[in-house]
C-alpha positions as CSV (number, residue, x, y, z in Angstrom):
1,X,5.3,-5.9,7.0
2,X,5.8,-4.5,3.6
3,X,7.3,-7.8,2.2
4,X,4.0,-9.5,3.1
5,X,1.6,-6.9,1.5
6,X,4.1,-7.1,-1.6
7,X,3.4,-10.7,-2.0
8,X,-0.6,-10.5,-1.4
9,X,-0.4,-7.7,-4.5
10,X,1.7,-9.2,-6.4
11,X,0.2,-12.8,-6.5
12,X,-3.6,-10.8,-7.0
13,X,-2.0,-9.1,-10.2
14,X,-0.7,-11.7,-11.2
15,X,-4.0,-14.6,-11.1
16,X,-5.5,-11.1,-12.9
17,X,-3.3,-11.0,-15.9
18,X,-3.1,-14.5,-16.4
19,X,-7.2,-15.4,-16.0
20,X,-8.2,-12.2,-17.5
21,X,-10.1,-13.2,-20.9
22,X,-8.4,-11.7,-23.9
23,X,-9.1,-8.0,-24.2
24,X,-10.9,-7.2,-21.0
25,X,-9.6,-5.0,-18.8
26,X,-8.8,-5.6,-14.5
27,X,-9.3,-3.1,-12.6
28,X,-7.8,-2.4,-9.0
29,X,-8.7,0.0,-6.3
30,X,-8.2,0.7,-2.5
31,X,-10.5,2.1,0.0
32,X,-10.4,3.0,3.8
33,X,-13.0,3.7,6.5
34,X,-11.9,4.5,10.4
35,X,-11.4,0.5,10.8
36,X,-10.2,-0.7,7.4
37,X,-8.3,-0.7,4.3
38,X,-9.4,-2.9,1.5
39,X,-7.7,-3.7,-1.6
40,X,-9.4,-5.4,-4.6
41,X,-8.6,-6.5,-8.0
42,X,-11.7,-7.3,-10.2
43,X,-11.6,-8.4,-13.6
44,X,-13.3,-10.3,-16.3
45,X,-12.5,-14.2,-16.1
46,X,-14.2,-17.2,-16.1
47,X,-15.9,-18.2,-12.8
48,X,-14.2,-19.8,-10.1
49,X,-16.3,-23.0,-9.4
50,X,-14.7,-23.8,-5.7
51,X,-14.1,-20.8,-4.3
52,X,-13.3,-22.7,-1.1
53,X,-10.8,-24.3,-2.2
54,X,-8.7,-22.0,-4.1
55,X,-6.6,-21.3,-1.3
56,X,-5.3,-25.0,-0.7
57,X,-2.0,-25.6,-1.6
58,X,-1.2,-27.1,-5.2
59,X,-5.2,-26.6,-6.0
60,X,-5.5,-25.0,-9.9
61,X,-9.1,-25.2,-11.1
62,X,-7.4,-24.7,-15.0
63,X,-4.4,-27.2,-15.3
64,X,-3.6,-25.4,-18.7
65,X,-2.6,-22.0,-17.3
66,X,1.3,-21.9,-16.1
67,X,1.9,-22.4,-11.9
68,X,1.9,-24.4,-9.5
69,X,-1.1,-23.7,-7.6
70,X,1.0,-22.1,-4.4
71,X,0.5,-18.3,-4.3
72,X,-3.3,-18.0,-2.6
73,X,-2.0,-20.7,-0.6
74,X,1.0,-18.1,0.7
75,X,-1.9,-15.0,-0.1
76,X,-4.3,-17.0,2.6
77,X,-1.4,-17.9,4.8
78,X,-0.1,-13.9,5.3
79,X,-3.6,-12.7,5.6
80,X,-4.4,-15.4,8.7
81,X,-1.5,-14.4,10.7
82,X,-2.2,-10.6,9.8
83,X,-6.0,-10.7,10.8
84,X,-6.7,-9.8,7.1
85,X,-9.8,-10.6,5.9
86,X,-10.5,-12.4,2.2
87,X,-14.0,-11.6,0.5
88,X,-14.2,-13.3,-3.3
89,X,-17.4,-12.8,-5.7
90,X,-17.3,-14.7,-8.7
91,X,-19.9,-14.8,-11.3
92,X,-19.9,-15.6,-15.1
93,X,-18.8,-11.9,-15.6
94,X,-16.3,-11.0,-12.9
95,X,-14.4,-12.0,-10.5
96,X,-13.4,-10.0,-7.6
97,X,-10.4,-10.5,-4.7
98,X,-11.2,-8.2,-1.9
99,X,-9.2,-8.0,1.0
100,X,-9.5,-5.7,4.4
101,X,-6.9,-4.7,6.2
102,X,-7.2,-3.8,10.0
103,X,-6.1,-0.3,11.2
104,X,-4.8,-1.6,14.2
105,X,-2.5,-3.8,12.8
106,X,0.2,-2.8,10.2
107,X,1.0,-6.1,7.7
């Protein structure tokens, strides 16, 4: 559903922006194969240290940055019940959201 995928890019951009160190760049792109479509937002930010538990509600690993620590909660909640998968690399240098989208399935 469109409202869904709205959300899932909206919340991505916006973690981006707002963990994005000053005067880096994000980028985004969007792929397919015969199975897949991915999405993925990559930019320069300091690494997340629990990856894991990013997606539980009210979890923020930096208290100082505005929010409330719900929207990869929500993100992780549409992409379960749409059979979406999530893929995150963070390093020192980058952090990337990745998510694949099954063909089969429209979210």
């Amino acid at each position: 559903n469109e409202t869904k995928l709205q959300r899932v890019i909206d919340n991505n951009l916006t973690n981006a922006i707002k963990y994005t160190k000053n005067g880096e760049s994000i980028r985004v792109g969007v792929g397919s194969n015969l199975d897949e479509c991915t999405f993925w937002v990559e930019s320069h930010s300091q690494k997340i240290e629990d990856v894991d538990k990013i997606f539980e509600a009210y979890y923020r690993e930096r208290k100082k940055t505005d929010g409330f620590g719900l929207g990869l909660s929500l993100v992780k909640s549409i992409c379960d019940e749409e059979g979406v998968s999530i893929r995150i690399d963070s390093t020192v240098e980058y952090t990337r959201f990745e998510y694949q989208f099954p063909k089969k399935g429209h979210i």
